[in-house]
N, C-alpha and C positions, 0 to 999 in steps of 0.2 A: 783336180782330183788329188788331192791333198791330205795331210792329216790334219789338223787345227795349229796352223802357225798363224800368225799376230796379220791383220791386213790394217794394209797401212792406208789410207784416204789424207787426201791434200785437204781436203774441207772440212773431216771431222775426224777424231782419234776415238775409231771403235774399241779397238785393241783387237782381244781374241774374241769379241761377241759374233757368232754367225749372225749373217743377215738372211732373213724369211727365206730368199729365193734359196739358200746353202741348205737352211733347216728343210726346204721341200727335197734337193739335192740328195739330202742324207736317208731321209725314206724312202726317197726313185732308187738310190741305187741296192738299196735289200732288195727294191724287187725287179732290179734289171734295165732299170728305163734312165738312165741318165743317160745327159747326153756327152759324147767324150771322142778325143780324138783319138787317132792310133796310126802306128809306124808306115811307113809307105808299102801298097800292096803291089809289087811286081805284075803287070799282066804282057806277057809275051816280053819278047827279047827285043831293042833296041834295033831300029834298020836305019838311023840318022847317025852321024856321029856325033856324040855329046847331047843327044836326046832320048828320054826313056818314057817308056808308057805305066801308068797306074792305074788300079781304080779307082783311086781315092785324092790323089794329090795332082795339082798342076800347079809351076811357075818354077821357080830358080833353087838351085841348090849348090849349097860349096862344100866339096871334099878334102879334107885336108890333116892338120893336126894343131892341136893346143889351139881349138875356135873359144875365146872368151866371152864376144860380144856382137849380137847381131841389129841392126835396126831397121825400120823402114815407115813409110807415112802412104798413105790410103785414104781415098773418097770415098766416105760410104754412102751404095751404089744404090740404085733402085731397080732393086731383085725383081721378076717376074715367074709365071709360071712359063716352058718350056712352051714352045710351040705347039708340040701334038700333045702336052700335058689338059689334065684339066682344072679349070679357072677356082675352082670352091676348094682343090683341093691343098695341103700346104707343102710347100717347095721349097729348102731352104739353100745356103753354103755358106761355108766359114771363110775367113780370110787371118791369116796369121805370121808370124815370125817364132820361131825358133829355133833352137839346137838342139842337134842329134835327132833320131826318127829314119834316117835314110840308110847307112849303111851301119849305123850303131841301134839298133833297137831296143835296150834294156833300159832305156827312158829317154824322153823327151822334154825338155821345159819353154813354156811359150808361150805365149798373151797373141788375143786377136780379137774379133767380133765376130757374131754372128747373124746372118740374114735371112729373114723367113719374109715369105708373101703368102697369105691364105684366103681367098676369093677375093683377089686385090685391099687385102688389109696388111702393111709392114710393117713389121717388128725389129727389133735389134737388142742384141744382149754383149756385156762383153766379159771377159772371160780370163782366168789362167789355169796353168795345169801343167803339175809334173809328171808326167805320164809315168808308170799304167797305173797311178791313182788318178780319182777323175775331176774332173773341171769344176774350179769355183766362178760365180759369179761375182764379178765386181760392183754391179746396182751402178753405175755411173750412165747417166740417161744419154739417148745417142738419137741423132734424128740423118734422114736421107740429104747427104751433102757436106756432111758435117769432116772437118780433115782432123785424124785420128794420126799422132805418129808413136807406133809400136819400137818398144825396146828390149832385149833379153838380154842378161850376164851371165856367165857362171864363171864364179871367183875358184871352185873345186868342183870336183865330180858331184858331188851332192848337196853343195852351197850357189846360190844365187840371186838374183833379182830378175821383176819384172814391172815394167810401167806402160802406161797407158795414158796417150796426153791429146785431151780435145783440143785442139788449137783453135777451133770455133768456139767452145763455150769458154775456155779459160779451168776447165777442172782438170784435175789430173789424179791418177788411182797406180797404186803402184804395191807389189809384195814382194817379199825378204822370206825365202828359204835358208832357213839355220843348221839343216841339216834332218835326218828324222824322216829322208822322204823312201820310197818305196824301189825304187832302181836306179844303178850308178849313170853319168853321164858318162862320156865315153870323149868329149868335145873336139867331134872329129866331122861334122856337120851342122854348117847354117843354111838356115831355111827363109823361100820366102811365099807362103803358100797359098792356093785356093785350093778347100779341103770338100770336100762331099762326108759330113762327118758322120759317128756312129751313133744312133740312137737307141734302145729295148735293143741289143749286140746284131744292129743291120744300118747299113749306110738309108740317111735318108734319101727322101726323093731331091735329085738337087733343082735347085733353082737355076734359070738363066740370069747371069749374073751383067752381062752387056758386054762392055773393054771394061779390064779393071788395072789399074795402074800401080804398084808399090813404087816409090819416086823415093831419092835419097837414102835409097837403100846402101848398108854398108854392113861389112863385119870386120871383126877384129881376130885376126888369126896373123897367131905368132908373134903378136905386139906389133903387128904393120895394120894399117886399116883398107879394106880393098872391096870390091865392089862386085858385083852376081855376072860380070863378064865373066869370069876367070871361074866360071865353074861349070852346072849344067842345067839343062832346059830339062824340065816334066811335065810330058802330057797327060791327061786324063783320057783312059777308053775304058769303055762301058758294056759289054757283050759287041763288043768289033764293031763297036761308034765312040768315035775319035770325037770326045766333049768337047776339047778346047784347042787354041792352037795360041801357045807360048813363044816368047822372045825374051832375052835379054840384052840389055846394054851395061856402059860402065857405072850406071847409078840407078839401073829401072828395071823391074819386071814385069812385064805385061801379059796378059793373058785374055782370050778373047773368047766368048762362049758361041762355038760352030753351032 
């Protein structure tokens, strides 16, 4: 959710030409239907220590000050419809990396994928966005299995990068925020997330997503590089149904769909 900065492609040099899926992007969002992420929704107060419930968000989070740079790598999953959901209908969740969104809300910048199942047919898209403008499509083709490692910068509050690298196919996609964008970062939060995201301004139906793993996960806070231990766990509850059930380690985020 961007304004028109330059995207950058390992395989071809568009420049600033939107690609089709943007150009559908840009007339969803006059009438409300894009799809886009948004800051973490508190639901109910913490009874774990160093664990917090959402609506919207599960897996790892770091609190701190001056977070530059956050990374992490994912297997993309083979999404399903929920148990008691039903089979025709579509069910998706996002999976991403970025900063701020947790205790900074006045923007977020991030790169991830996202995963839809619709009467057992799956999709994948991926994605960045400086929040609260909304999400562009990066067109870079993604298949079930495929290892994706996500990367976020921000050089200033309002400057950055983002990349996106299939280590299965060899392509990689990546964009350069100049400045220009719609809310400051605050870079006092790295994230490592599975999102229940927004769609026409309502979370979709999410998908069961299986174990999902961020491996080699790292950020860079304070010019030391450190890893989703040293921070904290988010769960996902849903009308008083605990979605997921999160862990982290010194390099890993996981998250398991209950």
């Amino acid at each position: 959710m961007k304004f028109l900065p330059i995207l950058l492609l390992a395989e071809a040099a568009l420049g600033a030409h939107l690609t089709h899926q943007r150009r559908e992007n840009h007339a969803k969002h006059a009438q409300g239907l894009v799809r886009q992420s948004r800051p973490k929704q508190v639901n109910g107060v913490t009874d774990i220590l160093e664990t917090e419930y959402s609506d919207n968000w599960a897996g790892g989070v770091i609190t701190s000050t001056d977070i530059t740079a956050v990374n992490g790598t994912i297997v993309v999953p083979k999404v399903t419809a929920p148990a008691d959901g039903t089979a025709s209908k579509r069910y998706s969740a996002s999976a991403w990396v970025g900063i701020d969104g947790y205790t900074c809300t006045t923007a977020i910048v991030q790169t991830g994928v996202d995963f839809c199942v619709e009467a057992g047919n799956l999709s994948f898209s991926s994605w960045f966005e400086w929040y609260p403008n909304y999400a562009y499509d990066f067109s870079m083709a993604i298949s079930e299995g495929d290892v994706i490692e996500m990367s976020v910068t921000a050089t200033t509050n309002t400057t950055g990068s983002v990349m996106l690298d299939n280590l299965t196919t060899g392509k990689t996609v990546s964009h350069e925020f100049t400045g220009n964008v719609q809310g400051d970062l605050c870079r006092t939060n790295a994230e490592w997330i599975v999102e229940d995201y927004e769609e026409s301004s309502s979370l979709v139906s999410f998908a069961d997503f299986g174990n999902f793993t961020f491996t080699h996960a790292r950020a860079v806070v304070k010019g030391e590089t450190v890893g989703p231990k040293s921070g904290s766990v988010m769960e996902m509850k849903q009308d008083d149904t605990l979605l997921t059930s999160c862990s982290v380690t010194t390099d890993e985020v996981n998250c398991v769909y209950n």
